[in-house]
N, C-alpha and C positions, 0 to 999 in steps of 0.2 A: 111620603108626605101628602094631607089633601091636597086638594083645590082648593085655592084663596076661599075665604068667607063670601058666601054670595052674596053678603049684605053688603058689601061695597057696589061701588059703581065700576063699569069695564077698565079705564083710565086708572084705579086704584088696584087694580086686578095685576095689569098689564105691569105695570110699575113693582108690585111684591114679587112678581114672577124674575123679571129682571134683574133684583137683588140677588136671588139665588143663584145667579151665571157665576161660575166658578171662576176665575181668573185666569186668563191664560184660553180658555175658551169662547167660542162663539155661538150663535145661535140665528136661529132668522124670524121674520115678523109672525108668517105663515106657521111654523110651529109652536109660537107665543099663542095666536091666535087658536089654534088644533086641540092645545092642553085647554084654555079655558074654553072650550065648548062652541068657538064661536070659528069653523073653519075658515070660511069667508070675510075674515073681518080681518087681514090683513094690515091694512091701510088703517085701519083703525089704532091698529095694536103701532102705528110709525104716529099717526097724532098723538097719542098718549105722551111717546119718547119726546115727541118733540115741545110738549108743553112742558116736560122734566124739566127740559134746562133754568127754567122760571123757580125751580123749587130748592131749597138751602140743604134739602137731602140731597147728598152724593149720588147720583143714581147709573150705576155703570150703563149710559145707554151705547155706546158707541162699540159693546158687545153682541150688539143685534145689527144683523146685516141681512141681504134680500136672499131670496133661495139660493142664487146662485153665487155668494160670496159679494158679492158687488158691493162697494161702499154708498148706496145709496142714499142714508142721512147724512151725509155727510157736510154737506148746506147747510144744516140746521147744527152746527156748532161754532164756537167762540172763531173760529178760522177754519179756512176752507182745508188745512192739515191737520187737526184737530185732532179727526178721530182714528187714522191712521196712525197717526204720533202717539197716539192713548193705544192704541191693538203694540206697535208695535214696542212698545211700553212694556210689554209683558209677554214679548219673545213670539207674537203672530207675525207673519211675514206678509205684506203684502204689495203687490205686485199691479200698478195701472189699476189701482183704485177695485183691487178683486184680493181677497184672501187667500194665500195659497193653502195647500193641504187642508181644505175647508170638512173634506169626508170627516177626516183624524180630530178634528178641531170641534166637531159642533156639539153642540149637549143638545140632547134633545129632551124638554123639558115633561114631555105623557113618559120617558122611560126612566129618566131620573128621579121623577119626582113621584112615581107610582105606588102604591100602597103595598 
């Protein structure tokens, strides 16, 4: 599959990419950001998620986690058990606010979605 249309804005980029997280998997900010072009923009690619929750599109954001599994959006949902309850929703296990089996689990979106 491309790269999103570059005529969007990063925030509109980040958001189509996140649609595509298969169910049941995971992924992190940092390779959100790697696929569109923007390695460094990390943090970017968690403001994006975090203006989601404002939008009436479903946007599975609480399938994107830090490199290291870690629930760090996790503040920025309806409850502070949110987004655990939403991973473990769909058979991800997690453990003190870290994903277990995170290797097995992650999609990584430059191999997935590659031409």
């Amino acid at each position: 599959m491309p790269k999103p249309n570059t005529n969007n804005d990063f925030f509109t980029q980040v958001l189509e990419v996140v649609k595509l997280i298969p169910k049941g998997r995971i992924t992190s900010y940092g390779a959100i950001a790697a696929y569109l072009g923007a390695k460094r923009s990390s943090r970017m690619v968690g403001w994006a998620l975090n203006k989601s929750h404002n939008l009436t599109e479903k946007i599975p954001a609480h399938r994107v986690v830090n490199r290291n599994g870690l629930l760090t959006g996790k503040a920025h949902f309806s409850s502070i058990d949110e987004m655990q309850n939403r991973l473990e929703n769909e058979n991800i296990t997690v453990v003190d606010n870290q994903v277990q089996h995170f290797q097995e689990l992650f999609w990584d979106p430059s191999k997935a979605l590659a031409l």
